[in-house]
N, C-alpha and C positions, 0 to 999 in steps of 0.2 A: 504494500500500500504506500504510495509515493505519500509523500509529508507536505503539509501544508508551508508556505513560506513563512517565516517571521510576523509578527502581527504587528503593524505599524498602522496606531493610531489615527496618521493624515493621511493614510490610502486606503486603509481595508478595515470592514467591519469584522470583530471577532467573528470565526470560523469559516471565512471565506479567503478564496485564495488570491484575489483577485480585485480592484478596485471598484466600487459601486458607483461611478460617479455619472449621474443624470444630465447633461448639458441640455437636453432637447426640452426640458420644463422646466418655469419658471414660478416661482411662489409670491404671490405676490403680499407685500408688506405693509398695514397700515400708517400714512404718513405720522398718522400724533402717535403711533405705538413706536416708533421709527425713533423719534425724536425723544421721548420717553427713555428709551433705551441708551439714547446718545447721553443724555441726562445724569442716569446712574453711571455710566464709565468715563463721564468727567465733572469731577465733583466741584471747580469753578476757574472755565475758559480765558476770566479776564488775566488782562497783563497784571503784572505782579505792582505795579506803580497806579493800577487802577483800582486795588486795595487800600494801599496808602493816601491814596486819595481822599475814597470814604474814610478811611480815619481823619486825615486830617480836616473834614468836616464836622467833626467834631467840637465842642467848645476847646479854646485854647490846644486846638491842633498843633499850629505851627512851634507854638512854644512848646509842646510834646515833644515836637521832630527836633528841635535845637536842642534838650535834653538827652534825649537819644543821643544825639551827634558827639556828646561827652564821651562814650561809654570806650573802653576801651575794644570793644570789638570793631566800631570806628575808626577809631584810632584821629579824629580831630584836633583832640585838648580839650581845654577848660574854655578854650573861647573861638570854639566852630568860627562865629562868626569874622574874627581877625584874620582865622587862615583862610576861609572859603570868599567873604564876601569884601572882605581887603586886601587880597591877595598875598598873606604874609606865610602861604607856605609854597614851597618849592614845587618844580614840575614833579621833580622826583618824590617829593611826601605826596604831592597830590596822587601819583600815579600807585603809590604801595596804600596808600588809603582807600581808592577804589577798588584795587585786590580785595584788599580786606572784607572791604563791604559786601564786594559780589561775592564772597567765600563766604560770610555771615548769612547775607540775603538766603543763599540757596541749604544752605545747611545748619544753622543755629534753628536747636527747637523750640526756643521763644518767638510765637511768632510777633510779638512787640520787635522784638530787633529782626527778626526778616523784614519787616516794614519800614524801621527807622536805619537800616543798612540798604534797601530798596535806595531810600532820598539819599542818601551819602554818598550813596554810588554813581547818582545823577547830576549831585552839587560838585562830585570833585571833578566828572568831567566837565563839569558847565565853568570851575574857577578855573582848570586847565585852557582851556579855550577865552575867557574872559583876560586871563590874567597872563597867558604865556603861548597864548598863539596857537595853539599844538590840540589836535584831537587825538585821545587817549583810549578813544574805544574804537571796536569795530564791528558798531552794531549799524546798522542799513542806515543811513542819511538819514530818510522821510521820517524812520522810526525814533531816531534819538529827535530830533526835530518836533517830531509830536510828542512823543514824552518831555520833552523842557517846556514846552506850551503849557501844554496840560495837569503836571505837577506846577509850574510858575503860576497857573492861576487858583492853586489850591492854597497856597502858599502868603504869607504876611510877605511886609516889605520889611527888609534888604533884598530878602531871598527872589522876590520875585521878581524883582530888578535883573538882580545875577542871574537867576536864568532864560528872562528875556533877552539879556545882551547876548549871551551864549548862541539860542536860536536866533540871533538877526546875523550874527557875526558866520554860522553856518549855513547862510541863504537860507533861510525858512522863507518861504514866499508866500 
């Protein structure tokens, strides 16, 4: 009695020898059941800066995010605002800061500092570009573009100065 081949799960149903697969029919799928399903296996699509957002709509949001900016997983100082929005730190601190932040963002499981590492990571590119010419990231134009928009307008003033000039200084049109 010749033996059946190996039972691999993405070709063949147990005890068969051979692939079952139907191309000639078609099942068809309800749109909101469709959608429903897309639902549960993505638990929330927005960008990680359009979380921070809604927070920072919050009462005394920005003053959050400037506390935040303290913390050593940051890595700003005691006076965010001296190095980011007066340019008093380096391309080089600028550029190990947003390390930091993007390394925080994605992996610290407080998500308060995914959030307030989210802004850090947007403020250091926006002082590097404000304060020393130089784009530090290499995320798509349009996109960093629209995220310094859109977090600047979430934002109190200095911040949202600095990251206005940022988007004009990288054609945002």
């Amino acid at each position: 009695m010749p033996s059946d081949p190996p039972f691999d799960p993405m070709m063949s149903l147990p005890g068969t020898s051979k692939p079952s697969l139907d191309f000639g029919s078609r099942v068809g799928l309800d749109p909101n059941l469709a959608q429903e399903m897309l639902k549960m296996g993505v638990a929330d699509a927005r960008r990680p800066i359009d979380r921070l957002i809604d927070r920072l709509a919050n009462p005394g949001g920005t003053l959050w995010l400037v506390e935040g900016l303290r913390l050593p997983q940051c890595g700003f100082g005691n006076q965010p605002e001296d190095g980011l929005v007066r340019g008093q730190l380096s391309l080089t601190e600028l550029d190990a800061a947003k390390e930091r932040c993007k390394q925080a963002a994605f992996t610290n499981t407080d998500a308060d500092i995914r959030l307030v590492a989210t802004g850090g990571y947007y403020l250091a590119i926006a002082a590097a570009a404000v304060h020393h010419n130089r784009l530090i990231t290499s995320l798509p134009h349009e996109e960093l573009c629209n995220a310094l928009l859109d977090l600047g307008a979430a934002v109190q003033e200095p911040w949202a100065l600095l990251l206005g000039r940022a988007a004009l200084l990288l054609g945002v049109s």
